[in-house]
C-alpha positions in Angstrom: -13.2 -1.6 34.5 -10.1 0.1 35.9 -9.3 2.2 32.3 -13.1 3.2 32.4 -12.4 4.6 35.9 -9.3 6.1 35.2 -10.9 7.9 31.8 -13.5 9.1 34.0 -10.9 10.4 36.9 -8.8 12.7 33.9 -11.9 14.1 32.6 -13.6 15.1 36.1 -9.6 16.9 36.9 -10.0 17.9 33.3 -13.0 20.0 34.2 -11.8 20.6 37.9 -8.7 22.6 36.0 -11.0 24.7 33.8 -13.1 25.8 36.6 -9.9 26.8 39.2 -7.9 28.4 35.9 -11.2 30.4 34.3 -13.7 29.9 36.5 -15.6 28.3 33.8 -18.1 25.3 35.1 -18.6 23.0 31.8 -20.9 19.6 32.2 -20.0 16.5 29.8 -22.3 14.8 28.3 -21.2 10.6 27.8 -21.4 8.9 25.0 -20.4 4.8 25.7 -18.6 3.4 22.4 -17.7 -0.3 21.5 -14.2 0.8 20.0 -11.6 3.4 19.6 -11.9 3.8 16.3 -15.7 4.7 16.7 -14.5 6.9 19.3 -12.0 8.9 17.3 -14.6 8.8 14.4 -17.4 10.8 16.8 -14.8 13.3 17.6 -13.5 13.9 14.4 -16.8 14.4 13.4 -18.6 16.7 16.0 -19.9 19.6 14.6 -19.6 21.5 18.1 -16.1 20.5 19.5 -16.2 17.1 21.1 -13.6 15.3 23.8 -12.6 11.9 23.9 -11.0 10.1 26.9 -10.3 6.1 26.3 -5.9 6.7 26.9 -5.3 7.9 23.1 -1.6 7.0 22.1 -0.7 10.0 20.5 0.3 9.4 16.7 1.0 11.4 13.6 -1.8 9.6 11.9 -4.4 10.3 14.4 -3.0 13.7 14.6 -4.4 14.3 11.0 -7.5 13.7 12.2 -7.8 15.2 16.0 -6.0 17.7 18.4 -4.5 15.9 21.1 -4.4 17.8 24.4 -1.1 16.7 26.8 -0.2 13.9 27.7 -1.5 12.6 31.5 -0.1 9.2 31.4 3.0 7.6 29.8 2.7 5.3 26.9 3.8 2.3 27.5 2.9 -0.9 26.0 4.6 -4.5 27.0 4.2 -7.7 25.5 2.0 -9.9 27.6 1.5 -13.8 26.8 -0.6 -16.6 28.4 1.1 -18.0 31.4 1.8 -21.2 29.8 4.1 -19.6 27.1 7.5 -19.4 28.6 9.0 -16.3 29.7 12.2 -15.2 27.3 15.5 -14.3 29.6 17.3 -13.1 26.5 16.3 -12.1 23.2 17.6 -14.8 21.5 15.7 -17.2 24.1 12.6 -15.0 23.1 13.7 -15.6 19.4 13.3 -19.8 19.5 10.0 -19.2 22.2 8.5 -17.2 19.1 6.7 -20.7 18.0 4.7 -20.2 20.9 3.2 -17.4 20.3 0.2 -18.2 17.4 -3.0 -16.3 18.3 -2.8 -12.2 19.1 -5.0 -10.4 20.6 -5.4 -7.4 19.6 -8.1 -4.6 18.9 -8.2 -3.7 15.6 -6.5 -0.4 14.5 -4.8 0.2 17.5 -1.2 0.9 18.3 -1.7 -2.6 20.0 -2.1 -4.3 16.3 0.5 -1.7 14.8 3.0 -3.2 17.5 1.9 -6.8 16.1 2.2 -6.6 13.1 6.1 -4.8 13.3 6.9 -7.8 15.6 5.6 -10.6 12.7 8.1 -8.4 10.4 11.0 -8.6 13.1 10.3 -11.8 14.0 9.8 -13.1 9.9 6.7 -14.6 11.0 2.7 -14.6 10.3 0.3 -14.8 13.7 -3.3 -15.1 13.6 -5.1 -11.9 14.6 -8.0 -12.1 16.9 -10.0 -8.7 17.3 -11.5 -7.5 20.8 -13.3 -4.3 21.7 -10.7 -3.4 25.1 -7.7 -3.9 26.8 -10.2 -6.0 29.4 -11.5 -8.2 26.9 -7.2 -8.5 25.2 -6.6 -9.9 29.1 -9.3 -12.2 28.9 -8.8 -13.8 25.9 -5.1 -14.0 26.4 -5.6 -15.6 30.0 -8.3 -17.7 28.1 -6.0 -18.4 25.0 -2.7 -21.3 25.6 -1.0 -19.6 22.7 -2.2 -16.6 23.0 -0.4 -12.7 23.4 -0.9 -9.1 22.9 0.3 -5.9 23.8 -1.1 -4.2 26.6 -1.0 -0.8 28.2 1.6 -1.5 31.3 -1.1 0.1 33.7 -3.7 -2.8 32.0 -0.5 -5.2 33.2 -0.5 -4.1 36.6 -4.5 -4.5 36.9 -4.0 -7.8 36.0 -1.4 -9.2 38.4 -3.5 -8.0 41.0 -6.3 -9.4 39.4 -4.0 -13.0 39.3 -5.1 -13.2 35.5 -3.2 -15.6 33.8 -1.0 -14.0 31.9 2.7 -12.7 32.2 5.0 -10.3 30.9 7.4 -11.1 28.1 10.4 -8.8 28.4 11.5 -7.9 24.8 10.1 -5.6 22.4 8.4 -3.4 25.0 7.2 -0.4 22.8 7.1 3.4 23.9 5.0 6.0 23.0 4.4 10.0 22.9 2.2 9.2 25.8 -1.6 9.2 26.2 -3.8 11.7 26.3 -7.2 13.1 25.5 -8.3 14.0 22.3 -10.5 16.7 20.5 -12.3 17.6 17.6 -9.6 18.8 15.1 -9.2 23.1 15.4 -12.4 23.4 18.1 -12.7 26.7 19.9 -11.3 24.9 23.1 -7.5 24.6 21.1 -7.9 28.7 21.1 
């Protein structure tokens, strides 16, 4: 997918930097996981020092369990719907189109079903949550889904225009992050 390629793009500059700045060559070895939580969870747990690149937003909660490196990308994350839920031009239109919006798809644990879940509290409302493994699968079952919505990374929005997916941008409650970055195993020898 376009995130995997992007992941692997800040990991290969990643190592370009260390070798130009210390002249240090380092080799990654990759591990594929089905989710970010299972993700975080090897990293937090390597004995050795371990990296993880799937576009981490930065949070205090994961910062209890990981070291973050900086930020390489904004975090930005906008409400998307399907195409046949209308688009809101004011808040209060976004408001009364709320009864639209049933199914949300989401990936569980996620700033994506964090986002949710403060928008059913805004909103005074319940939705039902439907769990994927990525932001390519949220797109797909959102396109797939007449009711359905999410939040998405906006770079996972852009990908999907151009892949004329069928879904659209709603223009409210657009959420913003520390930013994404990297993560590694909580006080490795690489944080010295």
């Amino acid at each position: 997918s376009e995130q995997q390629k992007f992941e692997y793009h800040v990991v290969n500059s990643f190592k370009k930097y260390i070798h130009q700045k210390y002249n240090q060559k380092i080799r990654f070895r990759w591990i594929r996981t089905d989710s970010y939580e299972n993700v975080l969870r090897a990293v937090e747990n390597d004995p050795v020092g371990a990296f993880g690149a799937a576009n981490f937003s930065i949070t205090d909660e994961r910062k209890k369990r990981v070291d973050f490196l900086s930020p390489h990308f904004p975090d930005i994350m906008v409400l998307v719907s399907n195409v046949n839920i209308p688009v809101a031009q004011t808040s209060k239109e976004f408001e009364e189109n709320a009864s639209y919006l049933k199914n949300a798809i989401t990936i569980q644990g996620t700033t994506f079903e964090k986002s949710i879940k403060q928008l059913e509290d805004t909103l005074n409302t319940t939705f039902n949550f439907n769990y994927v493994n990525n932001g390519a699968e949220m797109v797909e079952s959102i396109s797939n889904d007449p009711t359905g919505f999410g939040y998405v990374p906006l770079t996972i929005l852009l990908s999907s225009i151009n892949n004329k997916s069928q879904i659209r941008r709603q223009f409210f409650y657009t959420v913003k992050l520390e930013g994404l970055a990297m993560i590694q195993t909580k006080n490795s020898k690489w944080s010295k």
